[in-house]
N, C-alpha and C positions, 0 to 999 in steps of 0.2 A: 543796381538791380533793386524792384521796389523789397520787401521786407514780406515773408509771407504773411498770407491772410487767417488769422487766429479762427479756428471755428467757437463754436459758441459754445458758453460755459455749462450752461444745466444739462447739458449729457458727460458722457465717458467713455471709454473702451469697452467696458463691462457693456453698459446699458445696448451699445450701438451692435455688439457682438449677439446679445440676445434678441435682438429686434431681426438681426439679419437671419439666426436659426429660426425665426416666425414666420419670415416673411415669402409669398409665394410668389414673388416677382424676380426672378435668377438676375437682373440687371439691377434692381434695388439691393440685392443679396452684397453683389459685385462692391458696389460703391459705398456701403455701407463698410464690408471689411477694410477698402482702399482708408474712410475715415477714424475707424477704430485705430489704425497702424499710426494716424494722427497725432489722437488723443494719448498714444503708447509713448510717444516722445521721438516716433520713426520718421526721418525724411519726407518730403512730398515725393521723392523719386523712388522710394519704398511705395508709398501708397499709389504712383502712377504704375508700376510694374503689376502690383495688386492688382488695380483697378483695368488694367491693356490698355492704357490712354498715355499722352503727353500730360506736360504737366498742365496747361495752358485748362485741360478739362478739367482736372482735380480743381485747379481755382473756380472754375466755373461752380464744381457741386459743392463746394465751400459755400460760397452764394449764395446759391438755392438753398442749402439747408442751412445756412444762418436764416434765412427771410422767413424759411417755411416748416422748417423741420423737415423729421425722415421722408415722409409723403411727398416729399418735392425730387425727392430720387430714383420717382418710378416713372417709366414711360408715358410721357404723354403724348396724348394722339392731336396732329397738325390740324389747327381751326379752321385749315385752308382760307381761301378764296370768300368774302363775303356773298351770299342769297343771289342773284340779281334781279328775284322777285319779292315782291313784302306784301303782307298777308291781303291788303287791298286787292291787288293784284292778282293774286290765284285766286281769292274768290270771284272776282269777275272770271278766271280764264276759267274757273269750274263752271259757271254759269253757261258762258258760250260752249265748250264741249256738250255739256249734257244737252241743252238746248239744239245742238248740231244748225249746218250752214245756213242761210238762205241761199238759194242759187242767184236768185235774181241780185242779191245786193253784195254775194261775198264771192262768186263767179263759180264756186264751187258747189259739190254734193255731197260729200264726205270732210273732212277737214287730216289733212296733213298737215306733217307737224311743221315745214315750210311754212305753210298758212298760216297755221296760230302764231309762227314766231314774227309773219308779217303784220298780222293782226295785232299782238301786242306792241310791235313796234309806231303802228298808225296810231294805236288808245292810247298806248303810255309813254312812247320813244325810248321802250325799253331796246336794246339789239342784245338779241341771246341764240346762241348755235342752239341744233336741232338736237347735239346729243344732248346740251344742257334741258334742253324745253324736254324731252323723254325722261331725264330722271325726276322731273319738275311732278310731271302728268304721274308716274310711276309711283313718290311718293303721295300723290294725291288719291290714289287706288284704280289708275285707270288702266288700261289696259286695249292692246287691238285685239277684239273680238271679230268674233264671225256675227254679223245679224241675223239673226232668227226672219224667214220668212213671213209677212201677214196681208192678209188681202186689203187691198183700198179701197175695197168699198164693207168692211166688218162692222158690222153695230158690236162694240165694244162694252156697251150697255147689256144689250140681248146675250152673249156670253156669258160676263159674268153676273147675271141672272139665273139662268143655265146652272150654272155652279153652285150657286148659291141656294136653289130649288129643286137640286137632284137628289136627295134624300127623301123629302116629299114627295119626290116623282117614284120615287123605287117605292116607298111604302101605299102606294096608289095601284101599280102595278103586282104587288102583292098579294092586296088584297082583292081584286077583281081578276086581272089573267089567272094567276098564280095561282090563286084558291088556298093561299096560308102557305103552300108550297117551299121549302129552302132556296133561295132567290141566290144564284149565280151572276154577275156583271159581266159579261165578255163586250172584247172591242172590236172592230172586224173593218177591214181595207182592201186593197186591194195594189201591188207595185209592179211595175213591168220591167222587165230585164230582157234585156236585148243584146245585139252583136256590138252595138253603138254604145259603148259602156262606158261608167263612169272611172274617173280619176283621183283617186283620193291623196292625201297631203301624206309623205312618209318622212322618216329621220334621213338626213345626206349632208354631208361636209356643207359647212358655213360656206358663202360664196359658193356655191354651185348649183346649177337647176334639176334634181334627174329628171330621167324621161320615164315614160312608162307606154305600153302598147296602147295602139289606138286603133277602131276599127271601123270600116266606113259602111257595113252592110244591115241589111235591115231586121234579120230576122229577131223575132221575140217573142216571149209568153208571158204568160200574170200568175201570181202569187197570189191567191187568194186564201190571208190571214186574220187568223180572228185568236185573239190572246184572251184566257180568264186570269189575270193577273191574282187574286185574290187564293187562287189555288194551283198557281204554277204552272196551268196546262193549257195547250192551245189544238187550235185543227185547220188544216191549210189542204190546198188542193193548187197545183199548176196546172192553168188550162190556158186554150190556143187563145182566146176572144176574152172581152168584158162584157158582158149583156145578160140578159135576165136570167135565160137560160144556166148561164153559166155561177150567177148567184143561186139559184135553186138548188143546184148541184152542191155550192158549199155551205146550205144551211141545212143540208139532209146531213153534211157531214159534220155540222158543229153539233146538231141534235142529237148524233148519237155517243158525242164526248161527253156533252152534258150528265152531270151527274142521276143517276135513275132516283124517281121521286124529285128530281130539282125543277127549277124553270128558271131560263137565262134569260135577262135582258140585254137586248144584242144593241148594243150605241155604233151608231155607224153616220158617214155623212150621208148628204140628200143628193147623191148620183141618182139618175135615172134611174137604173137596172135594180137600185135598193128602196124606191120610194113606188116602184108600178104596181099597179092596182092588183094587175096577173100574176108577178108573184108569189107561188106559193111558200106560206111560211109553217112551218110543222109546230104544232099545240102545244110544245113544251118552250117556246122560243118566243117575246114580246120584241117586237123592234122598236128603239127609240131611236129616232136622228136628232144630230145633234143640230146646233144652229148653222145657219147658209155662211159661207165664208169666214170660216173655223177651224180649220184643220189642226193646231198646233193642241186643240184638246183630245184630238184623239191619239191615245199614247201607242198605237199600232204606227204612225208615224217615225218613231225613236228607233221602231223594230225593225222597219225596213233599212234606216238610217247604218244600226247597227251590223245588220246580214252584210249590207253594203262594203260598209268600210274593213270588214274583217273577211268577207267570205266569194263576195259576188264582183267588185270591182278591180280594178288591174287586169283585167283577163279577156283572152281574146275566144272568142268559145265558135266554135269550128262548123256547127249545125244545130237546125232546130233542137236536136234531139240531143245534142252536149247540152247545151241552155235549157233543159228538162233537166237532165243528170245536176246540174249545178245547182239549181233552185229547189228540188225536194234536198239535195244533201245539205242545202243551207237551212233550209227547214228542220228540216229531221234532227241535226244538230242543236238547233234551237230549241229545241223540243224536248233535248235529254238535258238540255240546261235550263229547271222548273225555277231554281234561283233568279238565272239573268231573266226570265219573265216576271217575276216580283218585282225585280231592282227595277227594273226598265217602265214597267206599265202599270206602278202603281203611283194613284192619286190621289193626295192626301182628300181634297175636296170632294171626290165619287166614295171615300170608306170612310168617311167619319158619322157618328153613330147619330 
């Protein structure tokens, strides 16, 4: 039998005993006492019974703490499996991600992570699993998102112009509607809710689909909403139709939310029924629209978004007159929440000074 393995001189029992009452690792602590029992003149089968190991490991941490000292007695975590990508490499597959497919030349519209791991395999003859290629993407910051809606034919230019110029536009409207007047911002839209209702995404056991009610009938009404973000308050009307008529009706009603002494400028898109000549619009009220194929700036968007997902879809609603009952009480409820209108419809670029 070989001759045991001597640990190393410039420690002790003492020294080793105080390092383990320091130390906050319980398996450093362990192995530390197994070697003090050592350095005491106690068997290796005293220090294995110490340490709950064979002896086989006591020579192992002999070892290690000859080579390394006590630090080499604390848990280290397995270096696993080498990358199977290297920095070249993810910076091209960040490129191609953010750049997203061509159809024409990569057959796709979206990229799956199938796709990228064939893609990498054509550019680099890397072969990598798709759970590998997700953790790859995941520590790169990516993530599967929902895309944001936007028109294809948007001057992206004309927008953010728009944004950039609506300060100037309010202090314009100020001073000539307004007459020096306290200037209000309200946002105002218009959503339809119907029997043919939406389905939105809920929590349910990993591996399974639920289901949710679906309805195949027509009837519906509009939400006609208009939020002042800026002061928490909004004015909304359900009515049967969209048409002028029916806007007239909600700027009689935004008029009289408006603060007395104020003047609002109402941002709204360039629908018909908000841009016709014969609407009338009440004296304390300037309408501004915003640019043509735009919607994602007007924050009444988010608010329909919001009623939706928490208030108005999953639900099968029985007659015109339930889908009235459903839409003022989603309102109304929006309405006693002045916060979630702050949170939701305010825009750093429309309030900055």
């Amino acid at each position: 039998m070989a001759a045991p393995l001597p640990p190393r001189p410039d420690f002790d029992a003492v020294l080793l005993r105080r390092l383990a009452r320091q130390s906050r690792d319980p398996d450093q602590t362990r192995r530390l006492l197994a070697l003090a029992e050592i350095y005491e003149g106690g068997s290796r089968s005293d220090a294995a019974r110490i340490g709950g190991v064979g002896l086989q490991i006591v020579r192992d941490w002999v070892l290690r703490f000859n080579a390394e000292g006590p630090g080499a007695l604390m848990n280290r975590k397995a270096l696993g499996a080498p990358s199977r990508l290297n920095d070249h490499q993810r910076q091209a597959l960040r490129q191609i991600v953010e750049a997203g497919p061509i159809p024409a030349v990569h057959g796709v519209v979206r990229w799956r992570l199938i796709d990228l791991a064939q893609w990498l395999f054509e550019e680099f003859r890397v072969s990598i699993s798709k759970q590998t290629l997700s953790r790859e993407l995941r520590a790169m910051g990516f993530r599967k998102l929902s895309a944001r809606p936007r028109h294809h034919a948007q001057d992206e230019e004309t927008a953010a112009a728009f944004k950039k110029g609506f300060p100037a536009i309010v202090d314009e409207a100020a001073a000539q509607q307004a007459c020096g007047k306290p200037i209000e911002i309200w946002w105002q839209d218009e959503a339809r809710v119907g029997q043919k209702n939406k389905i939105t995404r809920r929590w349910a056991r990993r591996g399974t689909r639920p289901s949710a009610p679906r309805d195949q009938r027509t009837a519906s009404a509009y939400i006609f909403g208009a939020i002042c973000p800026a002061e928490g308050k909004g004015a909304g009307l359900v009515l049967p139709c969209c048409n002028s008529e029916a806007m007239a009706l909600h700027l009689e009603e935004i008029s009289l939310t408006v603060a007395p002494g104020a003047h609002a400028i109402l941002i709204l898109d360039q629908a018909g029924w908000h841009v016709s000549k014969k609407l009338p619009v009440p004296g304390n009220i300037t309408l501004l629209p915003l640019p043509s194929k735009s919607p994602e700036l007007n924050p009444v968007e988010n608010i329909w978004q919001f009623m939706r997902d928490n208030w108005l879809s999953n639900r099968i609603f029985k007659s015109y007159d339930d889908i009235l009952d459903h839409c003022c009480f989603a309102w109304n409820k929006l309405i006693d929440m002045p916060w979630k209108i702050m949170s939701i419809g305010t825009r750093d670029w429309a309030y900055r000074s």
